[in-house]
C-alpha positions in Angstrom: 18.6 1.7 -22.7 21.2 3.9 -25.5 21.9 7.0 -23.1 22.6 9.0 -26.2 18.9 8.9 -27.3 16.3 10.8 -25.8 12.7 11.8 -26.5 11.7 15.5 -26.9 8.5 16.8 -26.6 7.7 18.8 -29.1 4.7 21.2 -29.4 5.2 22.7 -32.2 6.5 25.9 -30.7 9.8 28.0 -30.6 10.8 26.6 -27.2 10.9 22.8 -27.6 12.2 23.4 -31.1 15.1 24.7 -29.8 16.0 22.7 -26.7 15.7 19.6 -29.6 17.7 21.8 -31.9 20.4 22.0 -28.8 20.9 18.2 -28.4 20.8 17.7 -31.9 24.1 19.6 -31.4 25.8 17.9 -28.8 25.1 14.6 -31.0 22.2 13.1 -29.0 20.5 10.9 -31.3 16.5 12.8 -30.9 13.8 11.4 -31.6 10.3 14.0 -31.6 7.7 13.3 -30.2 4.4 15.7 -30.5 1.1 14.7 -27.8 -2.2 14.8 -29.5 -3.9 16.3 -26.4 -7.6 17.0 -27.8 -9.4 17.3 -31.3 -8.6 21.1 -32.0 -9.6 20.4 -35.8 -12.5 23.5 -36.9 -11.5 25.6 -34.0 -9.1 28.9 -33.7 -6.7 26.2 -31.9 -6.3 24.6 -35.4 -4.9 28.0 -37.3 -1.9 27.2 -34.7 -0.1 29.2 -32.1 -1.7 26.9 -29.7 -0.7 23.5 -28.8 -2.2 20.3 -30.3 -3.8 22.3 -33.2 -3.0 20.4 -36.5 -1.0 23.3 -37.6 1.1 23.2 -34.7 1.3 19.1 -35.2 2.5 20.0 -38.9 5.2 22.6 -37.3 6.7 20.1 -35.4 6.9 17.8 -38.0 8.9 20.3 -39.7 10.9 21.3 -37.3 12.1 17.2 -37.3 12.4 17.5 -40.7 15.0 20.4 -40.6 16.7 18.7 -37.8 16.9 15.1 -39.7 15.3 13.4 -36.5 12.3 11.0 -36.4 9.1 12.5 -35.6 5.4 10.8 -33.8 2.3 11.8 -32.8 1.3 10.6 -29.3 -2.8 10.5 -28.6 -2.9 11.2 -24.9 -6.8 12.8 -25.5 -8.2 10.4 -23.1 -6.2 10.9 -20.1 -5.5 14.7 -21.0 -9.3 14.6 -20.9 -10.4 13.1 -17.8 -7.4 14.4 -15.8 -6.7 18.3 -17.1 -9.5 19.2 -18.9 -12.6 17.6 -16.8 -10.9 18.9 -14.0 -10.3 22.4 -15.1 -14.1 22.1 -16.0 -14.9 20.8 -12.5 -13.0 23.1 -10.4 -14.9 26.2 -11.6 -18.2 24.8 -11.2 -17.2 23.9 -7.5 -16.2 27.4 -6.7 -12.4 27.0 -7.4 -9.9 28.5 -9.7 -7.5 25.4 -11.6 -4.6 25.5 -13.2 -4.7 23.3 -15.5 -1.0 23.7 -17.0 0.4 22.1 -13.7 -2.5 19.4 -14.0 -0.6 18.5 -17.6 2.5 18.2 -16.0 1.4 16.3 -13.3 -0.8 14.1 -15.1 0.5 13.6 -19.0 4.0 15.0 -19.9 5.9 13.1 -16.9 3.9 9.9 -16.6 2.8 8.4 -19.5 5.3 10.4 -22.0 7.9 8.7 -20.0 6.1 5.0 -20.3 6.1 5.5 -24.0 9.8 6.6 -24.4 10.9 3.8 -22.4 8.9 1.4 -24.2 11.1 2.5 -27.6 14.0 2.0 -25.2 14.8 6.0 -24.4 15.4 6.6 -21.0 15.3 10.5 -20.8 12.0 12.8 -22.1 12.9 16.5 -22.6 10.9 19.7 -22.9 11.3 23.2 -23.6 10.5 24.2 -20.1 12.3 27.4 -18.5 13.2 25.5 -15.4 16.5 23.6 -14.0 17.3 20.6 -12.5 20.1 20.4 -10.1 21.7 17.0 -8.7 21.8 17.8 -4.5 23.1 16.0 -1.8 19.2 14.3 -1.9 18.6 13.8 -5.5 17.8 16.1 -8.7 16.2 19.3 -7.4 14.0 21.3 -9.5 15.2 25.1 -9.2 13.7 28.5 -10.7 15.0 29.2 -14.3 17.4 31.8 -15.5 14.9 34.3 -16.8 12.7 35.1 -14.2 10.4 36.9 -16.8 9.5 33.4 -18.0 10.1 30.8 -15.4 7.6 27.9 -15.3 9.4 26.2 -12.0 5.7 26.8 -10.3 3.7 24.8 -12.6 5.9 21.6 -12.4 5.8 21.5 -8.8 3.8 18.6 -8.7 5.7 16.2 -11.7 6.7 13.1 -9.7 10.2 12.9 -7.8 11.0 9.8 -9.0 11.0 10.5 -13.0 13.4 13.2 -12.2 16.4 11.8 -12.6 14.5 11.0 -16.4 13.8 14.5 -17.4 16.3 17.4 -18.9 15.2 21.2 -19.0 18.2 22.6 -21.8 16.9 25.9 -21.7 16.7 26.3 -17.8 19.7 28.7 -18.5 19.0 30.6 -21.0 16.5 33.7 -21.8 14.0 34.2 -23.7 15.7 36.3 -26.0 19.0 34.1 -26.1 16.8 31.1 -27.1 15.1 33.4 -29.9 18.6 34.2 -30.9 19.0 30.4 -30.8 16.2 29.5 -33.1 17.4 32.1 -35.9 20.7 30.3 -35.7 19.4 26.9 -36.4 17.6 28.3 -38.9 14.3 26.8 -37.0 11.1 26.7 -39.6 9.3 28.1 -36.3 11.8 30.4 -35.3 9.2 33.5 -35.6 6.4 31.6 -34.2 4.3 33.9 -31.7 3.8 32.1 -28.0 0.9 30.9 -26.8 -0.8 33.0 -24.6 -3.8 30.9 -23.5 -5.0 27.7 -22.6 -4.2 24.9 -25.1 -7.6 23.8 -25.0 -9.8 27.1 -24.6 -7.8 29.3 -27.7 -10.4 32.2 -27.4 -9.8 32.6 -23.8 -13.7 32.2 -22.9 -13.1 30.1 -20.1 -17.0 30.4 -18.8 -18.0 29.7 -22.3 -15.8 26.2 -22.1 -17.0 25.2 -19.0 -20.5 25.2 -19.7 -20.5 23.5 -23.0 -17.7 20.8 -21.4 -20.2 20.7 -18.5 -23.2 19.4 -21.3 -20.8 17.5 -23.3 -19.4 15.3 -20.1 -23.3 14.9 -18.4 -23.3 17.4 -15.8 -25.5 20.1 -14.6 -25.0 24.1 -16.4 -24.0 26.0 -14.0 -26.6 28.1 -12.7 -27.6 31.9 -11.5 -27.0 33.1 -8.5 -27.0 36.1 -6.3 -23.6 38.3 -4.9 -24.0 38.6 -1.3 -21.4 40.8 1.3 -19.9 39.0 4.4 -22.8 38.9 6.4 -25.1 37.3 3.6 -27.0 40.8 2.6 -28.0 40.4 -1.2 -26.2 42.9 -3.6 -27.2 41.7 -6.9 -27.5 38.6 -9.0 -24.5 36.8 -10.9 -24.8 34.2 -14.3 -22.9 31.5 -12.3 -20.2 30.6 -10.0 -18.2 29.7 -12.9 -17.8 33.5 -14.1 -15.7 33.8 -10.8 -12.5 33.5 -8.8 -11.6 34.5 -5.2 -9.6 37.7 -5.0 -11.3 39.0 -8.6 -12.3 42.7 -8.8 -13.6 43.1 -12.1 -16.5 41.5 -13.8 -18.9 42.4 -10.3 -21.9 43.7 -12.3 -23.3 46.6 -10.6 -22.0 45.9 -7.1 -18.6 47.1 -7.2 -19.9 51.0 -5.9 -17.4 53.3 -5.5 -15.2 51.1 -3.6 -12.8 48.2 -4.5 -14.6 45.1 -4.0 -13.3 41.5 -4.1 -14.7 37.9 -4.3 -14.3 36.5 -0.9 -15.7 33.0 -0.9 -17.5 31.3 -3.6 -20.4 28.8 -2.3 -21.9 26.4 -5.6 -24.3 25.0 -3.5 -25.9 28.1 -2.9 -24.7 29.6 -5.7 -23.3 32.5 -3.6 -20.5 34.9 -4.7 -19.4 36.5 -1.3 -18.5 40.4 -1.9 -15.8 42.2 0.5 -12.7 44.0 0.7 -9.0 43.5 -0.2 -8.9 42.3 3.8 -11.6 40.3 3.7 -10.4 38.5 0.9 -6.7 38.1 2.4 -6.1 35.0 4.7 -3.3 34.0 7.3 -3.4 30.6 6.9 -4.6 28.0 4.4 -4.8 24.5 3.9 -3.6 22.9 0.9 -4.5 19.0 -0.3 -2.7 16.6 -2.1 0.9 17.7 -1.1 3.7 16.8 -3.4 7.0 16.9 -1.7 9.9 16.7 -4.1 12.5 14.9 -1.7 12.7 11.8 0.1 10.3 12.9 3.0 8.6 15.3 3.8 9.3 17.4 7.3 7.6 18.0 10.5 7.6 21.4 9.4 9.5 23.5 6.9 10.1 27.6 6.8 9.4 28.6 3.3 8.3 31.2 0.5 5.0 30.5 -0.2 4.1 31.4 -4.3 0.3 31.0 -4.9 -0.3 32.4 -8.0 2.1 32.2 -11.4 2.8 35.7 -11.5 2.5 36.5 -7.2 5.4 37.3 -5.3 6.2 34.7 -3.0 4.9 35.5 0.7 7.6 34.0 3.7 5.5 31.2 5.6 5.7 28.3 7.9 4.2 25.3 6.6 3.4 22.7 8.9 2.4 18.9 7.3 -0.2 17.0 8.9 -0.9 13.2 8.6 -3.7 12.8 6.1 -1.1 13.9 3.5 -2.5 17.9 3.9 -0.8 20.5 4.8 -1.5 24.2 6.8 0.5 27.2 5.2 1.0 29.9 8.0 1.6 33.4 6.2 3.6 36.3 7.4 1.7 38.7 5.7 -2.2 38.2 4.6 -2.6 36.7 1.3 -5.3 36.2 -1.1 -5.0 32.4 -1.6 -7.9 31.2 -4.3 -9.2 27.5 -3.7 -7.8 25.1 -6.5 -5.1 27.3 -7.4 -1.3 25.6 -6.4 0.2 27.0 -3.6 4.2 26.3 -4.5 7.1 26.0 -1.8 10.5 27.5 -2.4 13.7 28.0 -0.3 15.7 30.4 -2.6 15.5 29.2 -5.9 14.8 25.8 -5.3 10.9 24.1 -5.2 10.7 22.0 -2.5 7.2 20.7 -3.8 3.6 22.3 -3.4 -0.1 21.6 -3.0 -3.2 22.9 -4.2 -5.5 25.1 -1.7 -8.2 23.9 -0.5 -11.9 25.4 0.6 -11.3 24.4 3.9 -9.2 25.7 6.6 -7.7 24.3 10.0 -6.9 27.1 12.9 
């Protein structure tokens, strides 16, 4: 392995531009390497501004261009497929909310991005997230970045511990501004390139209207209508689908919503029940979270932490207690609306200790 090489992950956007741009600088030798993630040909994906469009492919080719460094396309449909986006489908017709940008990290941009750069030798893959990695006393720690306006520490919560040490986050300390600045002084092709706002793979932002079509085009059942009920199962109305919904939602309730604030408690797809309440029925104390990443050696006993469980929440002081069959049961200090699917993210400080994603089910 040349330690001087590395692979970055380009999407065609300002952010990975730069961060190659940076080590271009400090006389890494770069090669770019650009995932082909799904077929956004014909679609608003493909006038770019959104990853894997072939505009944005042709961006990053550029942007290699300008920089003199190599540049490949990487098709990672089929995996980004059956792990981000038929689970992003999936987890709305079973009631939950996903996220499917910390699926992609999980899944894609740390596992089999990393096979392919060390099979051309390259043992290091970097991106243009706003994150950094620390070494500790235990190993690289992944930590908050600099602007807090754009930190992305809470969807990489779940990228494996042990590729780590293999991974490099240049613009962890830097703003989004300073790295604007940055691209204007490299003279970037991209350098005015808007962000994405949306997900990769639903550009319009209908995520009801993806699900159903992904639902026909992968076999299973359309999502089907249903009726909004309050807590103790009195019918207020009737819905188009559990799909249309996410726990702790307030708009979009039809004609239910009254003169009161009103809140999706529970979502049921077998019955094809939206459950109706208020702000404190739709708060819990506790919650259970599956499929626990811990980014350390081992995992605690226990473990006092902020709890984050959305991108944009502020993170709630908890006790999280980690039970054998690789769950764990979040204890909030203060109720929290905690939406099934979504990650729930552990931090001391600045620093991730790892995460989960909530669960429908709950243990007392």
């Amino acid at each position: 392995m040349n330690e001087d090489q590395v692979v970055v992950a380009l999407s065609g956007g300002v952010d990975s531009a730069v961060a190659a741009a940076l080590l271009v600088e400090q006389g890494k030798s770069v090669v770019g390497i650009t995932m082909r993630l799904y077929d956004a040909s014909g679609s608003k994906a493909s006038s770019g501004g959104r990853c894997c469009g072939p505009k944005d492919i042709e961006d990053a080719r550029r942007v290699c261009e300008h920089l003199g460094i190599p540049h490949y396309v990487l098709d990672l449909s089929e995996p980004f497929m059956e792990s981000v986006m038929d689970d992003f489908a999936g987890a709305y017709l079973a009631g939950e909310t996903p996220n499917p940008c910390a699926r992609c990290n999980q899944y894609i941009k740390f596992t089999p991005l990393l096979k392919h750069a060390q099979a051309l030798g390259i043992n290091t893959i970097v991106t243009g997230h706003y994150a950094k990695l620390v070494d500790g006393p235990d190993g690289r720690q992944l930590h908050r970045g600099e602007d807090g306006s754009k930190d992305q520490s809470y969807f990489l919560f779940a990228m494996p511990w042990e590729s780590m040490p293999n991974v490099e986050f240049p613009l962890g300390h830097y703003t989004k501004d300073q790295v604007r600045a940055m691209a204007e002084k490299f003279d970037l092709p991209n350098a005015t390139k808007k962000d994405s706002q949306e997900v990769c793979f639903v550009p319009d932002g209908d995520y009801t209207g993806f699900v159903a079509k992904h639902a026909l085009k992968r076999g299973k059942s359309l999502p089907v209508a249903g009726s909004f009920v309050d807590t103790s199962g009195q019918v207020l109305g009737s819905h188009g689908g559990v799909h249309n919904f996410t726990v702790g939602q307030r708009k979009g309730l039809g004609n239910v919503t009254g003169s009161e604030v009103r809140y999706v408690v529970d979502i049921n797809p077998d019955s094809a029940e939206v459950v109706i309440g208020d702000k404190a029925a739709a708060q819990k104390i506790t919650a259970l979270v599956r499929d626990v990443t811990w980014l350390g050696d081992a995992s605690p006993q226990s473990v006092k932490a902020s709890v984050q469980v959305r991108y944009r929440a502020k993170p709630v002081a908890s006790e999280i207690e980690f039970l054998s069959d690789g769950t764990a049961k979040i204890s909030f200090e203060a109720p929290t609306i905690a939406a099934p699917g979504q990650a729930a993210v552990f931090y001391q400080g600045d620093r991730v200790l790892g995460g989960g994603w909530i669960s429908r089910e709950s243990k007392n």
